[in-house]
C-alpha positions, 0 to 999 in steps of 0.5 A: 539475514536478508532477501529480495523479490521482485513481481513483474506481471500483469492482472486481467478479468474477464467478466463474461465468456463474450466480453473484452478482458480489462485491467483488475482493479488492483493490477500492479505491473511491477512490485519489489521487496527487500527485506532486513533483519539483523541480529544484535547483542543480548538478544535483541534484533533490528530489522526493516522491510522496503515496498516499491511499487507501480501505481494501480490503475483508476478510472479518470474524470475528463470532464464535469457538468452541473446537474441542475436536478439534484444542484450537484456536479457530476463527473464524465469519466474517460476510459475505464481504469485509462490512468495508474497512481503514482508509483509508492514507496514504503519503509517499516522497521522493527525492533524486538527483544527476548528473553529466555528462561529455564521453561518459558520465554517472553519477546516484545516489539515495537514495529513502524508502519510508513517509517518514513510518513511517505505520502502514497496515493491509495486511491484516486478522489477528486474535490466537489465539482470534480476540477481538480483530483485528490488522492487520498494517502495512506496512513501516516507512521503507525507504531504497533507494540506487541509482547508474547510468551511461550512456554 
């Protein structure tokens, strides 16, 4: 079994009646899914799921200054929502088994989240005195074990 989607679209808010519309701030322009899953013998399933999709937009730093008050940097932003991370990829995939009886049935699964580690930028950061940007990444493999009965 198997199936794949794709998204083309483009989010916008308006704040107010007067005001211009602006990018949201999770816009995704393009967005594509497929889907696997394939059964194997004595009931066991293997299956695997593949994310592509545009960066969301962020606000960028252009330039900085040292606030002498408050002995910080602080940061000069251009225009709002002017920039998009980089595009991500992600691949989970999973394996469960089942079990029948006469009255009941139990499956368990294991499930691996960013299967591949794949560093994707979830947000846009930027180091202390806002020279450099440094994108925070999403999580590395996260492995998910669950078991369930029915009857």
């Amino acid at each position: 079994t198997a199936w794949a989607s794709t998204t083309i679209s483009r989010s916008t808010r308006q704040k107010r009646p007067d005001q211009e519309s602006v990018l949201f701030t999770y816009d995704q322009p393009v967005v594509f899914t497929a889907v696997a899953s394939q059964a194997l013998p004595r009931n066991w399933r293997m299956g695997s799921r593949a994310r592509l999709g545009s960066g969301i937009p962020y606000t960028p730093v252009v330039n900085r200054f040292f606030d002498l008050g408050e002995r910080q940097y602080q940061p000069v932003y251009g225009d709002s929502d002017g920039n998009r991370l980089p595009m991500f990829v992600s691949i989970d995939v999973r394996i469960d088994k089942s079990w029948e009886w006469d009255t009941w049935g139990l499956s368990a699964y294991l499930d691996l989240q960013n299967a591949t580690n794949a560093q994707n930028a979830e947000l846009m950061s930027w180091n202390v005195d806002y020279s450099e940007e440094d994108p925070v990444s999403q999580t590395p493999i996260v492995p998910a074990f669950g078991v369930k009965g029915e009857w």
